[in-house]
Residue frames as qw, qx, qy, qz and C-alpha x, y, z in Angstrom:
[[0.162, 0.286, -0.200, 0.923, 39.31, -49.63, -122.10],
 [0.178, -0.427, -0.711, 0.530, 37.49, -48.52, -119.04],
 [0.170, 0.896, 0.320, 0.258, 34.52, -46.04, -119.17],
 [0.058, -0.986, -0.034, 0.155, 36.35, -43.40, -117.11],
 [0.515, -0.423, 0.463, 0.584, 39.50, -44.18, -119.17],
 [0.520, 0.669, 0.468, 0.250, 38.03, -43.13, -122.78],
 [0.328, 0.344, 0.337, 0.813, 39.07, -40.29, -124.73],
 [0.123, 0.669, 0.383, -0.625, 38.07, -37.28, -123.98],
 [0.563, 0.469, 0.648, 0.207, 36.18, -35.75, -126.91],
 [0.021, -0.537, 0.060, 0.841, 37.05, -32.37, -127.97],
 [0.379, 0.705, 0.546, 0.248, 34.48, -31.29, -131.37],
 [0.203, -0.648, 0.237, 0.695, 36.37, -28.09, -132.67],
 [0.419, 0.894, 0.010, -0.155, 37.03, -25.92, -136.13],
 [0.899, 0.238, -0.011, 0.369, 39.76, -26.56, -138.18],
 [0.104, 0.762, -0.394, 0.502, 41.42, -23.35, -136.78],
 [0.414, -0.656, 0.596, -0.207, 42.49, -25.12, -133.58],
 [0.923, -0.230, 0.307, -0.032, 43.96, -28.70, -134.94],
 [0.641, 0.557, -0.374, 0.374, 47.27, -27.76, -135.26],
 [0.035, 0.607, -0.528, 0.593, 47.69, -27.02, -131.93],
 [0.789, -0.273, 0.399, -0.379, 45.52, -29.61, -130.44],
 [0.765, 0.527, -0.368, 0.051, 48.07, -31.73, -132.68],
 [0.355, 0.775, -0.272, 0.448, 50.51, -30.34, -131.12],
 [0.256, -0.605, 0.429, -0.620, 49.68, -30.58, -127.80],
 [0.909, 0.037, -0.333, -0.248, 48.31, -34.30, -127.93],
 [0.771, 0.130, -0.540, 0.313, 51.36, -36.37, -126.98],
 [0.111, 0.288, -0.469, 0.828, 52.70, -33.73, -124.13],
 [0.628, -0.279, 0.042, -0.725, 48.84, -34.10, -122.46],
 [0.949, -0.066, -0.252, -0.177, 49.10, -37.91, -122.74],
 [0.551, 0.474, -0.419, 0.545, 52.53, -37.32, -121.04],
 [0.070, 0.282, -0.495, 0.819, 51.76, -35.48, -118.42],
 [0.544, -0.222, 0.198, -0.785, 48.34, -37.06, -117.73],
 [0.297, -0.104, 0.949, -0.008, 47.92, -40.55, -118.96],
 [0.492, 0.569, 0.538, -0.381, 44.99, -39.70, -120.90],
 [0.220, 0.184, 0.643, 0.710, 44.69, -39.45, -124.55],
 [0.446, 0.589, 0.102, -0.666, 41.98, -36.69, -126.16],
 [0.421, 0.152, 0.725, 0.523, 40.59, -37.38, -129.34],
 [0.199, 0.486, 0.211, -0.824, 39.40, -34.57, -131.52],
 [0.407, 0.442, 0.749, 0.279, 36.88, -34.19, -134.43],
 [0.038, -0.324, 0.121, 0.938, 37.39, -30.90, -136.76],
 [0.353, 0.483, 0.569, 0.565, 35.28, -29.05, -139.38],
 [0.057, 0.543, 0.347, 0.762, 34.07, -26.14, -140.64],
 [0.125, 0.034, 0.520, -0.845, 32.85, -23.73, -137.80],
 [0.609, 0.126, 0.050, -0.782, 29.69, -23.52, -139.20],
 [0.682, 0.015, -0.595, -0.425, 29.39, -27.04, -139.83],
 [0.272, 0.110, -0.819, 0.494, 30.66, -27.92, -136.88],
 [0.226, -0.021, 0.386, -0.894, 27.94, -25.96, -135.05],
 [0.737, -0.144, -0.276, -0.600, 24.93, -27.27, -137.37],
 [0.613, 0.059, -0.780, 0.113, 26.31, -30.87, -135.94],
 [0.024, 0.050, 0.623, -0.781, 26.34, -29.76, -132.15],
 [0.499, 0.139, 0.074, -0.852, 22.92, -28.54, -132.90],
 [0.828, 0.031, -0.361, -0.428, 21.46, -31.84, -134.51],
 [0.921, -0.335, -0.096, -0.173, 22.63, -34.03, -131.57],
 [0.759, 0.248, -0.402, 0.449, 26.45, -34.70, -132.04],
 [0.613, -0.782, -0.012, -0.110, 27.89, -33.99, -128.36],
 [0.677, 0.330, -0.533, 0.385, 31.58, -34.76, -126.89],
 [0.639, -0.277, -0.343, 0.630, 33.62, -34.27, -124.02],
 [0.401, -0.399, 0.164, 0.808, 34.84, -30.36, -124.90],
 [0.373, 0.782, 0.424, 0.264, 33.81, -27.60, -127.39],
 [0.235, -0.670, -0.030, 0.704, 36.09, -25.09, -129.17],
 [0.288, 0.604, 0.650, 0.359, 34.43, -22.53, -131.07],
 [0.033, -0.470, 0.014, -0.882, 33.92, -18.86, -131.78],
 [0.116, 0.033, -0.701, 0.703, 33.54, -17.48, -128.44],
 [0.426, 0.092, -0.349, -0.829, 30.18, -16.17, -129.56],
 [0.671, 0.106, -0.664, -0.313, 29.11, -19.43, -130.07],
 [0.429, -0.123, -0.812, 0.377, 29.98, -21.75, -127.01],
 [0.144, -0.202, 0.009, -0.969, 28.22, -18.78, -125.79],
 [0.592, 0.003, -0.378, -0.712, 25.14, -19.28, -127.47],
 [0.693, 0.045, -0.683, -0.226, 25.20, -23.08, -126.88],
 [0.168, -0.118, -0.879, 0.431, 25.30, -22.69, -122.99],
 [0.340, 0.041, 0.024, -0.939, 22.50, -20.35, -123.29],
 [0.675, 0.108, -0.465, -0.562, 20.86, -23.18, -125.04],
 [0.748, -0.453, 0.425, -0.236, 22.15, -25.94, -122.14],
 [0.877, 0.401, -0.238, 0.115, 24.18, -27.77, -124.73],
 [0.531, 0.321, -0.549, 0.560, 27.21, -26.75, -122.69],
 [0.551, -0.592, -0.452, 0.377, 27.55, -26.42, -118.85],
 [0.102, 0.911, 0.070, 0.393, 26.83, -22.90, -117.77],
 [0.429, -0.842, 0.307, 0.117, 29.93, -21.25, -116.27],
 [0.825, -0.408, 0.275, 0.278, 32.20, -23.26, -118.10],
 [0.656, 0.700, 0.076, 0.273, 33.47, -21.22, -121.23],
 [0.527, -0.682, 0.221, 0.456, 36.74, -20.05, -121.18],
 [0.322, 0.887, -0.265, -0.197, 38.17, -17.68, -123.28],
 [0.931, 0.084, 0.237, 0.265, 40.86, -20.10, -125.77],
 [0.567, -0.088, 0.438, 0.692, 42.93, -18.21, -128.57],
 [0.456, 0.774, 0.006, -0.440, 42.60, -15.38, -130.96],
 [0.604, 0.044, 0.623, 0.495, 43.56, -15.74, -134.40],
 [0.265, 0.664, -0.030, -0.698, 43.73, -13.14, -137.07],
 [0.790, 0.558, 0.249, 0.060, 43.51, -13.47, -141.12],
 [0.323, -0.378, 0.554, 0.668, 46.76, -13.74, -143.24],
 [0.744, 0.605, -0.081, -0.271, 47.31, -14.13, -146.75],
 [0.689, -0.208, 0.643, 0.262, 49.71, -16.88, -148.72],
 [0.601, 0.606, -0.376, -0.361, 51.20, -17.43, -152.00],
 [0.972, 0.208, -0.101, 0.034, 52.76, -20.51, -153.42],
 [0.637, -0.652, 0.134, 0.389, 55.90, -21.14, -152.27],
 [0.513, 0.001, 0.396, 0.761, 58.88, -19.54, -154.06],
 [0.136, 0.760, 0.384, 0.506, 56.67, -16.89, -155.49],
 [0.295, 0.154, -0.378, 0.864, 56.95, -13.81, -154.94],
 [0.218, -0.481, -0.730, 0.433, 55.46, -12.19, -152.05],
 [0.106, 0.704, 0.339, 0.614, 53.05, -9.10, -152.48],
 [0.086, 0.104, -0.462, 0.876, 53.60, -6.14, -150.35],
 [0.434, -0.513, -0.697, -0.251, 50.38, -6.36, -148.23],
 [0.481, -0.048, -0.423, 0.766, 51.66, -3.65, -145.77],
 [0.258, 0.189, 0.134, -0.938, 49.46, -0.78, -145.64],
 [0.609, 0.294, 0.726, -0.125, 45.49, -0.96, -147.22],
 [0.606, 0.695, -0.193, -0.334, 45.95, 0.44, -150.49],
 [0.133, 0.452, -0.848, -0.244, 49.09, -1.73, -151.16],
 [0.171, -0.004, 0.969, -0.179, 46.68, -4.72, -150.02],
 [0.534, 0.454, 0.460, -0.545, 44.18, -3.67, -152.15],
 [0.673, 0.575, -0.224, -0.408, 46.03, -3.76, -155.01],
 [0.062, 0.378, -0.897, -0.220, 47.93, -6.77, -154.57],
 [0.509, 0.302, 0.720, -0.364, 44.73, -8.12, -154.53],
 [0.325, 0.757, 0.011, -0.567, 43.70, -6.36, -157.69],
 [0.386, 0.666, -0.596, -0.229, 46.94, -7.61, -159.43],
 [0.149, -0.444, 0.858, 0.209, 46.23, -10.62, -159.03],
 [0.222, 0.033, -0.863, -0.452, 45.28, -13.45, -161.06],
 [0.695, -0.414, -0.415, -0.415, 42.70, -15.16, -158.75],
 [0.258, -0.377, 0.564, -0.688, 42.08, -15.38, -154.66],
 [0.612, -0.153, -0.709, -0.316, 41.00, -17.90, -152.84],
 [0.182, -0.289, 0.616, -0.710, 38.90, -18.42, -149.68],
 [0.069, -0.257, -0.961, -0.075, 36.05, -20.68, -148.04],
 [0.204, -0.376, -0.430, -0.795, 33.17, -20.59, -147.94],
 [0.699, -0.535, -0.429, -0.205, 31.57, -22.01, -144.72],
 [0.737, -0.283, -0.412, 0.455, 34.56, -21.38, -142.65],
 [0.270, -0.823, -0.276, 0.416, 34.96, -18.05, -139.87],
 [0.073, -0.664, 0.149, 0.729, 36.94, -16.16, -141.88],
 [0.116, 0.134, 0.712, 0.680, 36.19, -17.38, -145.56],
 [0.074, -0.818, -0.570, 0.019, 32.71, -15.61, -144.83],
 [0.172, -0.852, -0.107, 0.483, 34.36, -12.74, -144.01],
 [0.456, 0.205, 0.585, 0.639, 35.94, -12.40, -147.49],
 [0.176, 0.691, 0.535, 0.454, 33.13, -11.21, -149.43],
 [0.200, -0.946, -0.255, -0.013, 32.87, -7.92, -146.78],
 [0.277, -0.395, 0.346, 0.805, 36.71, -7.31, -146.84],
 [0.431, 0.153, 0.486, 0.745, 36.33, -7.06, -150.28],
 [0.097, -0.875, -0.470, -0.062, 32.92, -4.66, -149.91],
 [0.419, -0.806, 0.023, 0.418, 35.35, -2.63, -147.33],
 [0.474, -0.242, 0.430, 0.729, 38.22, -2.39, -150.07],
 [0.361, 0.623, -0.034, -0.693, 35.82, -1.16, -152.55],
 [0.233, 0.401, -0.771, -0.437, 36.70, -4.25, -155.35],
 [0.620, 0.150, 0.700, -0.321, 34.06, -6.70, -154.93],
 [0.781, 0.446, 0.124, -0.419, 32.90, -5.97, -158.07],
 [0.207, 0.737, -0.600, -0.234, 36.78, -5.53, -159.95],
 [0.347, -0.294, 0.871, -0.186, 36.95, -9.18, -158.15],
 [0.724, 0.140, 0.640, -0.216, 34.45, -11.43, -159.62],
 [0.607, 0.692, -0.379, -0.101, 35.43, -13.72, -161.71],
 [0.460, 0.531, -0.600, 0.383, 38.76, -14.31, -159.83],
 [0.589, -0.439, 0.426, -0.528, 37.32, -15.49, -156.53],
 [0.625, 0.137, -0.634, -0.435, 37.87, -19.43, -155.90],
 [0.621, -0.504, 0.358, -0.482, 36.04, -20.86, -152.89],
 [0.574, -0.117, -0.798, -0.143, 35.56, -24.13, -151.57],
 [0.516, -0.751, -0.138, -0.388, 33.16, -24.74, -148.78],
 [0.653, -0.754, 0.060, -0.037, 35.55, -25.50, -146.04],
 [0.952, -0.065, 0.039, 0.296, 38.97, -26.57, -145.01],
 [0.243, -0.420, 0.375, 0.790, 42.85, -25.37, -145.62],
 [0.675, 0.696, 0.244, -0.038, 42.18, -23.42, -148.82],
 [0.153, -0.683, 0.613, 0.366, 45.95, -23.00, -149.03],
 [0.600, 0.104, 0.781, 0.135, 45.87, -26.32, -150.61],
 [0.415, 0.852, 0.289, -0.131, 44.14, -24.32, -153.76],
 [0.159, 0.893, -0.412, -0.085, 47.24, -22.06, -153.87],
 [0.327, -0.472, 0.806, 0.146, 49.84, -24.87, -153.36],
 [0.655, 0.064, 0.693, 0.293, 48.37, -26.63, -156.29],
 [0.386, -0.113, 0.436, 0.805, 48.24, -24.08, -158.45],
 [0.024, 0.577, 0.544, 0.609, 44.74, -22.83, -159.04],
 [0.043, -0.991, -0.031, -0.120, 44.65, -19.33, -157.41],
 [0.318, 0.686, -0.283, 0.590, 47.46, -17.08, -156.56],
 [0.090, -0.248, 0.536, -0.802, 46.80, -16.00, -153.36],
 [0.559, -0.362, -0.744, 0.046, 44.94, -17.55, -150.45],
 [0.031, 0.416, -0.400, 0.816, 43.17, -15.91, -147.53],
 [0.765, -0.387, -0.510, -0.069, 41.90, -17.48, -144.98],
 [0.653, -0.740, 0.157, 0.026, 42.98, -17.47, -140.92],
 [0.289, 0.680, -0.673, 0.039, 47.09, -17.42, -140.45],
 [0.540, -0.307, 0.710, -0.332, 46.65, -20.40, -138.36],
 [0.807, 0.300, 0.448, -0.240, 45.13, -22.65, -141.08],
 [0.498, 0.844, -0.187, -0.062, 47.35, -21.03, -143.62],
 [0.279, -0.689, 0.649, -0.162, 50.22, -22.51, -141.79],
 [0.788, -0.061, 0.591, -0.160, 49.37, -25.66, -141.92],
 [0.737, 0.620, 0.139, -0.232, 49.37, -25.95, -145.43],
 [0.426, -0.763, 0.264, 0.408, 52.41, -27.31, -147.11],
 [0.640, 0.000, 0.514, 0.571, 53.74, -25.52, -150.08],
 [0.022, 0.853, 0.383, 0.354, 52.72, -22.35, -149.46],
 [0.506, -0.148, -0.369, 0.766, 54.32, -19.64, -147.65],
 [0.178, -0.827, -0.451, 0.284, 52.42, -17.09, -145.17],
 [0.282, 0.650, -0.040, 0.704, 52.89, -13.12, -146.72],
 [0.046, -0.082, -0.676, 0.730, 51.70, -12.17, -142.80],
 [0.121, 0.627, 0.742, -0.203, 48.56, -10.79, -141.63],
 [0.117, 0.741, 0.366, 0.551, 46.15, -8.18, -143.40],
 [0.153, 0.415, -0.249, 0.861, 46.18, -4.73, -142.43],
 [0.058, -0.350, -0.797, 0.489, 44.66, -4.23, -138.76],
 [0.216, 0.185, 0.060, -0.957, 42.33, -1.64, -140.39],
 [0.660, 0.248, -0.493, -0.509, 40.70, -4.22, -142.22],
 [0.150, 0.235, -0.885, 0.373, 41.55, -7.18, -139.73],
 [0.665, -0.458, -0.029, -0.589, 39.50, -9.22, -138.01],
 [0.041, 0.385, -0.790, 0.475, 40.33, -11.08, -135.06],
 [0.781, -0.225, -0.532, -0.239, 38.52, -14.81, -134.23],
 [0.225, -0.460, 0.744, -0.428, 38.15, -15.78, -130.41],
 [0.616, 0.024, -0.787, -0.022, 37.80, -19.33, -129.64],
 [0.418, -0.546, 0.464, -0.558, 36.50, -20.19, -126.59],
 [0.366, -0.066, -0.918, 0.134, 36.32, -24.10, -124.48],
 [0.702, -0.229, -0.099, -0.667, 33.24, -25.23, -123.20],
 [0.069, 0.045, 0.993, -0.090, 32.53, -28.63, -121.38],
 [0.477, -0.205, -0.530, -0.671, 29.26, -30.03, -122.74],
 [0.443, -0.410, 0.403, -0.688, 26.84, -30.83, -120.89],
 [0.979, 0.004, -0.050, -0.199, 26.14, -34.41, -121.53],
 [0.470, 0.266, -0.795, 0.277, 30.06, -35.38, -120.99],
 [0.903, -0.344, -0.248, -0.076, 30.03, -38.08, -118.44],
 [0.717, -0.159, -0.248, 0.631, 33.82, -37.30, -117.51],
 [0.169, 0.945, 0.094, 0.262, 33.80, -33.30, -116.76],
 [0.444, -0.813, 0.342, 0.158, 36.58, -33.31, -114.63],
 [0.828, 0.213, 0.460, 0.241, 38.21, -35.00, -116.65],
 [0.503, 0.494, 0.479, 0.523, 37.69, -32.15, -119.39],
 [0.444, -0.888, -0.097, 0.067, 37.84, -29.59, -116.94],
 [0.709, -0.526, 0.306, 0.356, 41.47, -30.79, -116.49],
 [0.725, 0.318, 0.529, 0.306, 41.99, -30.90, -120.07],
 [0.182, 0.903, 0.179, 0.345, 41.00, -27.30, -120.82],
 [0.276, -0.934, 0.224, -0.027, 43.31, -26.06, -118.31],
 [0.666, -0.284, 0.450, 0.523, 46.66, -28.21, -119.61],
 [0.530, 0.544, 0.260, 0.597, 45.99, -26.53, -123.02],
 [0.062, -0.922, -0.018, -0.381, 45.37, -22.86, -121.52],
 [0.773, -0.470, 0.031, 0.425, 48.63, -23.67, -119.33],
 [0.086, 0.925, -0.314, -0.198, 50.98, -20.27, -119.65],
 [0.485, -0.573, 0.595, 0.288, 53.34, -23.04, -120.66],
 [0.355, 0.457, 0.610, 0.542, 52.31, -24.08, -124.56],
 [0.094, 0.864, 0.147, -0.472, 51.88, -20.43, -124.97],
 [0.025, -0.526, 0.706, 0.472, 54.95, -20.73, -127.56],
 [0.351, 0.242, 0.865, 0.263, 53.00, -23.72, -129.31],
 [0.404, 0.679, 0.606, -0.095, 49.90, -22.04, -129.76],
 [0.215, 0.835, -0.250, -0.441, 52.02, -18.88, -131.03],
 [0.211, -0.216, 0.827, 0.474, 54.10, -21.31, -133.49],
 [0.327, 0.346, 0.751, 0.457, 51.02, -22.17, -135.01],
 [0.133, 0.253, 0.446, 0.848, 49.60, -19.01, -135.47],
 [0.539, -0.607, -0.551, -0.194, 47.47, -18.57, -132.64],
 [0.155, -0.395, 0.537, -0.729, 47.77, -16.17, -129.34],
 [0.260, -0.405, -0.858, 0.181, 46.74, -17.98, -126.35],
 [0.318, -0.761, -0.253, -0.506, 43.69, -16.43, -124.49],
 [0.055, -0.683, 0.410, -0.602, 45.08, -17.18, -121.29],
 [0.022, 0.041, -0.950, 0.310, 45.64, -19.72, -118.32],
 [0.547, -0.579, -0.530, -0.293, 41.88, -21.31, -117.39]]
């Protein structure tokens, strides 16, 4: 393979790789190019950027890509507002579903249940611990909390050790053998933007330039909303 035929590199949070799944083949369709992408944890993702790891493409908390042209890690001017994503909750499938409709009903299906699970390292499993502050039940809660530091923590609920899973609806989706209750109340809500960056060491920016604008194409609007994800808007 030729250098200016490589992969482009896209280094991203496990909230967007369902839809950069998704969108994979149709890009390699309509361009001849293939992307290749490498997920984790936001916050690990970031320590990695930060200790040298580099690609093609960065999407992260808007915040962030921010930060990281500030810092010259990404080419200034080139963030662009990606996707919002809000926080759901899940139960195992076939269970039943807890009314999560207002916050007091979503405080106490929280309450009544057995045990909750969220991550620890990832954008909205941080934000746990301060819903629960906001709901007033941190304390009522421990005990019945079961993290892990990153990843789908549906997976947790769909094998049976917690009840209920919260975590982004986008990640919660993914997860099969679980089934999405919807999203928390907006009083209590918080709401992740994503933004795309080209780094500043890629060697193909046009390339990744081109790349960022076939995903932010008003046409996979309907993907990114299938998986759980508003688009931010054409590049």
């Amino acid at each position: 393979m030729t250098q200016d035929r490589k992969p482009i590199g896209i280094l991203t949070s496990n909230s967007s790789r369902t839809v950069l799944d998704a969108l994979a083949l149709p890009f390699e369709r309509a361009s001849g190019r293939r992307y290749a992408v490498t997920f984790d944890s936001a916050k690990r993702m970031l320590a990695r950027i930060r200790a040298g790891e580099s690609g093609d493409v960065v999407i992260l908390g808007a915040s962030v890509v921010d930060d990281l042209a500030e810092s010259s890690l990404v080419r200034p001017g080139s963030a662009r507002p990606f996707a919002r994503s809000r926080i759901g909750v899940a139960v195992r499938a076939g269970a039943p579903k807890p009314d999560i409709s207002t916050v007091e009903s979503f405080r106490r299906a929280l309450l009544d249940a057995r045990s909750i699970a969220h991550t620890v390292y990832g954008a909205s499993g941080s934000y746990v611990p301060t819903l629960l502050e906001r709901l007033g039940i941190a304390e009522a809660m421990r005990g019945r909390i079961v993290t892990r530091e990153g990843g789908y923590i549906g997976g947790v609920v769909a094998a049976g050790e917690a009840e209920i899973a919260v975590q982004q609806m986008v990640e919660l989706l993914a997860v099969p053998g679980i089934e999405l209750v919807g999203p928390i109340p907006e009083q209590v809500q918080k709401v992740f933007e994503t933004a795309a960056g080209i780094f500043a060491a890629s060697n193909q920016p046009a390339a990744a330039e081109a790349l960022v604008g076939f995903l932010l194409a008003p046409s996979n609007a309907s993907v990114f909303g299938e998986k759980g994800l508003e688009q931010a808007g054409p590049a």
